[in-house]
Structure formats: C-alpha cells, structure tokens
N, C-alpha and C positions, 0 to 999 in steps of 0.2 A: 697641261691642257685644261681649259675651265670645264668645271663640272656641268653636267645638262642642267642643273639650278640655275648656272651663272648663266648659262649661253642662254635660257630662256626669259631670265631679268633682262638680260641686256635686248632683246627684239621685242618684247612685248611693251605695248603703251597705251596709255588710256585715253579714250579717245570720246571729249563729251562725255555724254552719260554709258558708251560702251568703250569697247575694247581696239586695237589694232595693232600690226606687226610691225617693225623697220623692216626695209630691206635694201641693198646697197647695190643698185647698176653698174653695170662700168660707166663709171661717172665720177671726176674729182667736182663737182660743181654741187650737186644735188643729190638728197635721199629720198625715197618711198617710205611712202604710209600705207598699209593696203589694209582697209576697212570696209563697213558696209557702209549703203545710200543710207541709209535710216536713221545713225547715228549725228546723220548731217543735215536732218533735218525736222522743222517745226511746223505745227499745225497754226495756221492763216485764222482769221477770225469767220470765215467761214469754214472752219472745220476742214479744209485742204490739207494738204501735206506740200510744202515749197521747200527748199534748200536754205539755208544759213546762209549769209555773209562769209566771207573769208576770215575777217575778222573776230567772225563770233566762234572761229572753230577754237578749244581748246586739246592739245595735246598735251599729257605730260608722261614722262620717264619717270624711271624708278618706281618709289612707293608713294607718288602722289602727293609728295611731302613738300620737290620746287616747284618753281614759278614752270609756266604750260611754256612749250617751244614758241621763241617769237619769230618774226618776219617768213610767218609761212607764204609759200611763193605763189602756188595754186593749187588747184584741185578739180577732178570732172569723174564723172558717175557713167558708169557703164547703161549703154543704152535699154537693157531690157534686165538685165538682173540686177540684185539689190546689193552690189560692188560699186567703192568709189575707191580714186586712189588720190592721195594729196602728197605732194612734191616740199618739202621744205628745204631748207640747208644741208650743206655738207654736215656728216655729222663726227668725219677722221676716221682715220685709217683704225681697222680692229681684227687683232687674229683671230677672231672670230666671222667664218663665211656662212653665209647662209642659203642654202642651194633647195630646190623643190623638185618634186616627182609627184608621179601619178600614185596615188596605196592602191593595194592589192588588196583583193577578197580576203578578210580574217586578221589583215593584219593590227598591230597592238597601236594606237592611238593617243594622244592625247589633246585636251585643248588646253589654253591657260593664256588667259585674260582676268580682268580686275571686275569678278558681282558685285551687283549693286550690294546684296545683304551685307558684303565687308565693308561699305565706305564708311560709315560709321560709328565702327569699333576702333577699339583701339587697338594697334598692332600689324600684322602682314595684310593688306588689300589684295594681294594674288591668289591666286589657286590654279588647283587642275585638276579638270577632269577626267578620269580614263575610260575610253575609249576600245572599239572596234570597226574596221571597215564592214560595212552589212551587204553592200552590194552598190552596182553604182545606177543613176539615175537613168531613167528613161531619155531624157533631154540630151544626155552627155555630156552636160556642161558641169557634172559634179559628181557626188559620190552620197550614201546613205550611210551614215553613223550608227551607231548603237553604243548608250553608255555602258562601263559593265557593272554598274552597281544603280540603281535610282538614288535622282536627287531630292526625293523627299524624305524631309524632317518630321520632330513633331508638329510643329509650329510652321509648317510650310511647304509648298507643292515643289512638283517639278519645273513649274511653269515662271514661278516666282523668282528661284532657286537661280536659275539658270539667264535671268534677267543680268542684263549689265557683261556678258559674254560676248554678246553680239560682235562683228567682227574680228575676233580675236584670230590666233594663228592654229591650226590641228595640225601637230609633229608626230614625229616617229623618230624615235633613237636608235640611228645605225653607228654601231660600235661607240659610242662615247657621244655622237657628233648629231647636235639635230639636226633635222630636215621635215622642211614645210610641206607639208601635205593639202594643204586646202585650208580657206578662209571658212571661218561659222561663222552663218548669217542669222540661223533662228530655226526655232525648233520646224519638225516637219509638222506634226499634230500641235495644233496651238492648245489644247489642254495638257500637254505633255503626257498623253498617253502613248504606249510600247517604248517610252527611250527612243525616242526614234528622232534623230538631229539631221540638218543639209552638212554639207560641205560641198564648196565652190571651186573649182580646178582652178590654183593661180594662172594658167596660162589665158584666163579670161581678163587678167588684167593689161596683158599685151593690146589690144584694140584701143582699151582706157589712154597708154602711154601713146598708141598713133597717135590717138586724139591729140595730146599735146604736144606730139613733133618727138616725143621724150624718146629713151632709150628700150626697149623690151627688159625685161626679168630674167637679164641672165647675171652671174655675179661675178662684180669685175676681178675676185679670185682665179676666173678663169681666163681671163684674156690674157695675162703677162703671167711671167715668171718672177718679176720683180717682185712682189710681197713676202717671197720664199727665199732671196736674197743671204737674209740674213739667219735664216737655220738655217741654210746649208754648209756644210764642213763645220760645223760650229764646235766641233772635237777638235779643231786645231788651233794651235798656239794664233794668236796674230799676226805674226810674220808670216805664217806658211798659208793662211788664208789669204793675205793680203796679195798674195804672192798668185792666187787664184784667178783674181777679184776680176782682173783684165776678160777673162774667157768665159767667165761666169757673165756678163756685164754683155759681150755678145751674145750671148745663146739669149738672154733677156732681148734685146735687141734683135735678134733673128725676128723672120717671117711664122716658125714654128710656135703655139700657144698650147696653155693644158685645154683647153676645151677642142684645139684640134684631135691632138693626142688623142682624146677622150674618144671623139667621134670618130678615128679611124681605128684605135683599138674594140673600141664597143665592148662585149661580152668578155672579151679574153685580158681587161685592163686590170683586173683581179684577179685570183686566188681565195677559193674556187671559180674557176670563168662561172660567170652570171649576167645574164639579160637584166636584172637591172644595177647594170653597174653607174648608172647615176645619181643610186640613193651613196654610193661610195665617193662621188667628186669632191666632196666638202672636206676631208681627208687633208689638211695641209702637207701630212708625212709624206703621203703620196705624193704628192708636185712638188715637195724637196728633194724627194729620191731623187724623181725624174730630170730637176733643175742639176744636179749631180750627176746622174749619168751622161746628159749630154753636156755638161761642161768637162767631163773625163777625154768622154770621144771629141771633143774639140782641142784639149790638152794635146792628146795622144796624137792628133792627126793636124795640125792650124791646115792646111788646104783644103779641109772637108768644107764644100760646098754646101751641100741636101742633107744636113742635122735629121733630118726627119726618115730619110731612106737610111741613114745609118744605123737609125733606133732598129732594124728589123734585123743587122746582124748579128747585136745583143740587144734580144729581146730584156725588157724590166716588167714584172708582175710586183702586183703590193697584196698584202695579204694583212687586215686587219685578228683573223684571229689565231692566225700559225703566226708563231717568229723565229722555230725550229728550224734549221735547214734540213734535216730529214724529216721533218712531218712535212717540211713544202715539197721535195720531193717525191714524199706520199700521194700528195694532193694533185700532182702533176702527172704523175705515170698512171693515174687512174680517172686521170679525165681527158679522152680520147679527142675533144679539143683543142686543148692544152697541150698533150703528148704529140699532137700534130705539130706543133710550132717548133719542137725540138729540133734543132740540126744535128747530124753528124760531125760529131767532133767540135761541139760547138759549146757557147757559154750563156748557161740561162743564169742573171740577175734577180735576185725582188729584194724588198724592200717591204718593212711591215709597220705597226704600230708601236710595240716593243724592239727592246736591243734580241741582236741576235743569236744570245744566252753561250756566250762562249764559243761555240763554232762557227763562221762564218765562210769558210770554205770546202768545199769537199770536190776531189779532184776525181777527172773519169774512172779510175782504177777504185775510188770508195765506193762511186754511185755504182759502179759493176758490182762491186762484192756486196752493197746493200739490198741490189735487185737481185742478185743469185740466193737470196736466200729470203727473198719471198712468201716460202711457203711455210717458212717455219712461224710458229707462234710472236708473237710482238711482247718480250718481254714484259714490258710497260703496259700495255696495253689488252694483252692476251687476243688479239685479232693478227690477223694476215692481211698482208695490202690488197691482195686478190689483182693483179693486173694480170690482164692479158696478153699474150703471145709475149713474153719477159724476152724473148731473143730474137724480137726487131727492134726493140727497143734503139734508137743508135746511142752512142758512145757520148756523154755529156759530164760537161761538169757543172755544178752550182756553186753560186758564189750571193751573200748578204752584202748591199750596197755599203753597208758600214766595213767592209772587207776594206774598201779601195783607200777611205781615210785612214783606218787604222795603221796602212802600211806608210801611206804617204806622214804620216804624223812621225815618224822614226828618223824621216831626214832629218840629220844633223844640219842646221841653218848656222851655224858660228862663224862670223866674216866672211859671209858667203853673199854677192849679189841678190838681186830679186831673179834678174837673168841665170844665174846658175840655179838657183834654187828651183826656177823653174823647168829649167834642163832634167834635174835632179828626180822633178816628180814627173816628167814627161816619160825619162826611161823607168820609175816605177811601176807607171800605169800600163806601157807598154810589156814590159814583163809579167803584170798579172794578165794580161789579154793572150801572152804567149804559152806562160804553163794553166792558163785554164781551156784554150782549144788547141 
C-alpha cells in the first residue's frame, strides 16, 4: 500500500502561484482540480480582481520540476466562496482513491501544498502543516483550523509563511489511507494572529460541477467493483483464479456497488461499528473483501438473484485495526450493535487490513468456550471482555475472508477442466458455509 508521503505527492499540485488537490469522479473522460478563486486570478489595471484566461492557468505535478498539465478543458468559481474547480484530462487509473468527509471537533489535521518560501530553494517544494479541527463555522459551509505549532520563523511571520498554501487539500490519516477533509483558502486573521486557518467543506464543490453539467465528488472507487478485480483471490495460482473470473466479472456487473453497500451498511460497515464509517470507504481491502464474498455467495448459489439481500445472511465487517479473530470477536460481543447482527447458528465474516495471523476460523463450539470464560483475566492483555448477559449470546461462528481462499487454493487443478475445477470450488465453498452455521 503507498505510504501517506506517496498518496499525498500523488493528489497535491501546484496551482499558479498556490496550491490544489486531484481528485477522480466517476468519470473515464476527465479529472478535478479543486482550488481556490484567488489563485485564478489577476488584478485589471484598475486595481480590480478578474479571472485568468484558460490558457493562462498553469498546473503542475510533482516537484514543479515538468512541463504544467496541457489541454485543460475548463474551469468555474463557486458563486460566493473563494473555490474554483478546473476539469482537465483523464489523468488513469491509480490504486490510489481518494474519498472526503466532514472532521470532527479535535481531530488531527493536516495541509500540504507547495509555499511560496520553497519555490526557490533548492530541493523538496512541498510541505505540511499539522493541524487541528478548532470548531466549525458559523456559515456551515466549512470548519476553523488551528495549527499546532506557529509558522513563524526568525526571518518570517505566519502570514508570509503560509503564502503559496492557498488551495491546497486538509487530510486526515485513517489507518494508512488519506482522506480529504476540506480545501485551505487562507488564513482566517490576515495577520496570522491565534493560528487560526478556514477550511472549506469539499461538498461546496458539488454546485461548482452542476455548473458545468459535470459529475458530483463522489470517487469512481465506489461505483463498481471492477478496480478490485484484480486483488481479489490474488493468493491463487492462475488457473484456479481464472477459474473465478466468470462470477467475479457478474457480481461487477450486477446492479449492487460499494457506495451502496456503504449506504445501507452505514455504521455497522466496520469493526468497531462507527458513524463515521466514511472516513473508512477509501479502504481498497474493504471492497476486495466484499468483491470476494459476493463472488463466493454467487459460486455457491449461480440462481441467486438479489446479491445484496444475500449479503445479510452472511454478514462481512472489515476491521482496519484487529486482524485477530478472537480480538474481532472481542469487538463484537461488546458492542451491543454489532452483537445485534448475530444470528443463531449463523456465520459472521470480516475481513481487515492485515493477514489473519494464522487462525482464521473458529467454529461455534470455540466461540462457546471463549465466551464461557469471560471473566477470567486476558492472558495477553490482563483485561476481561466484560460482556453482558454471556448466555443470550446465540451460537456463532467466525470466520477471516482469507479462510475461503486458503481452502479453495488446495484444489488439486491437474487435467482438470475449468468446468470441474469450478464444481470443485463450488462444493468447497459450500462446505465451509455448512460446518460454519
């Protein structure tokens, strides 16, 4: 997975004399620029403020080192705030998604755009600043920053300092993965007194793209399955994936998308359930998993019609920071939520960031004996799970989505059809579905 260094190289660019973000619609035709108005524009000889030419706009990737992005397509300025958004080319397919939410009060921030004071040095043009959510605006249409260290130097304010930021992107690193928080526009106090920054809620760029007929800001990571195509089963030999491809290749084709998923799991799409389980959609592993389990339940059943009401017999949670099956366990019998979803005699799935460290199944008779003893101290840990009423609990097993490869990878394929072989994994799959409920 690319480092938060690399995933922030690769969406941040410079924009003119500031800053601006990529970001990828569903759209094979065209990318976003989402920057401010100010950066796009010049003072008139009477001292006005007009817009730039198309022409005159330059953008460049990287470290400012190539030629600015050519044949930009257009661009338009949000009606009252100081956002613009400029449309260029495709710019290809990148396992890198970049998805946005609302920050919360406190949370950990940062910006990173290209200052002016770097452009001529020698060496790295980027930076970043760290950041705090301080509270959000009266207007609603954004949030109040706070940096957590001042940008004054010897030789230089904050006001200076923080020149050439303008537009950039304000992230937040959940688990590995950024996520856009709001556009910088400029400081709140134009002396740069208290640290005190705007940020802009990307969904104010939505209006901008009516303007142009364009697409909304959602990432086309979530409309299909297809980007995940190719990690999924990717533990299997060639043949035995190949062997897949057909069922995999529907479920992509189905009516069902991860942003549905998303929106009808809501809160319970993770481990621990959380409300905001949309700082977690950016997550590839997640819509792998899920690309995997309903190409399983499609294996196991080809008549299944409604891919989506069969997700709810075996439920999938993802859990970026357990990849334990008894910590997920843990996680589960104590969040009265979650513990809700459980069926009797039934079989809970996840799926995490990490492999799932050697065990990846545990059968109702373990989860009994792990929860009958409860109250005993946590080896490991020297805590107790603490749940509640331990004997309504009903009867379940869990199982790690890397369960269903590992077994299916054991098929012997030697002068075997594609047709048997996939007979082969059909009664695999089916067997793990019968001794786990």
């Amino acid at each position: 997975m690319p480092t938060i260094e690399e995933q922030l190289r690769y969406f941040a660019v410079k924009v003119n004399n500031g800053s601006g973000c990529l970001f990828q619609p569903d759209s094979k035709d065209y990318t976003y620029v989402l920057t401010v108005k100010h950066n796009l524009e010049i003072e008139n000889e009477a001292k006005e403020k007009e817009l730039i030419a198309l022409n005159d706009i330059k953008i460049y990737r990287g470290n400012v080192e190539e030629e600015p992005i050519s044949d930009i397509i257009v661009f338009q300025t949000h009606e009252t705030l100081d956002l613009a958004l400029i449309v260029i080319p495709y710019i290809g397919d990148s396992e890198m998604v970049l998805t946005h939410s609302y920050p919360t009060k406190d949370e950990l921030l940062f910006l990173y755009g290209y200052p002016s004071r770097l452009s001529k040095i020698e060496g790295e043009k980027r930076e970043d600043v760290r950041c705090f959510c301080n509270m959000k605006r009266e207007d609603g249409l954004g949030t109040e920053i706070r940096t957590e260290q001042g940008q004054d130097t010897w030789d230089i304010n904050t006001q200076k300092a923080m020149l050439g930021f303008s537009g950039c992107g304000v992230f937040v690193d959940i688990n590995g993965v950024v996520v856009l928080k709001g556009i910088f526009p400029e400081l709140k106090d134009p002396t740069g007194a208290n640290k005190k920054l705007n940020s802009f809620y990307i969904s104010n760029f939505n209006s901008i793209a009516v303007k142009l007929g364009r697409k909304h800001l959602l990432p086309s990571g979530l409309f299909s399955f297809n980007p995940y195509m190719e990690k999924a089963f990717n533990g299997l030999d060639p043949y035995l994936k190949q062997c897949m491809d057909k069922n995999m290749e529907s479920v992509v084709n189905s009516p069902i998308t991860p942003i549905k998923i998303a929106e009808r799991n809501k809160d319970t799409l993770v481990v621990p359930a959380s409300e905001r389980y949309i700082d977690n959609i950016s997550q590839s592993k997640l819509w792998t998993a899920w690309l995997e389990l309903l190409t399983i339940l499609k294996i196991s059943n080809p008549e299944i019609e409604d891919l989506d009401n069969s997700c709810t017999i075996v439920p999938l949670f993802f859990s970026a920071n357990q990849h334990l099956i008894k910590g997920i366990i843990k996680l589960f019998l104590t969040d009265q939520k979650l513990k809700s979803l459980i069926r009797a005699n039934g079989l809970v799935v996840f799926s995490s960031l990490h492999q799932a460290g050697g065990l990846d199944y545990l059968s109702k008779e373990k989860v009994k004996n792990l929860i009958a003893v409860v109250d005993r101290p946590d080896p490991f840990g020297g805590k107790k799970m603490m749940i509640d009423n331990t004997s309504q609990i009903p009867e379940f097993s869990c199982i790690h989505i890397e369960h269903f490869e590992n077994k299916i990878a054991q098929i012997e394929t030697y002068q075997l059809s594609k047709e048997e072989i996939l007979r082969l994994i059909q009664q695999e799959i089916i067997n793990i579905f019968n001794y786990g409920s």
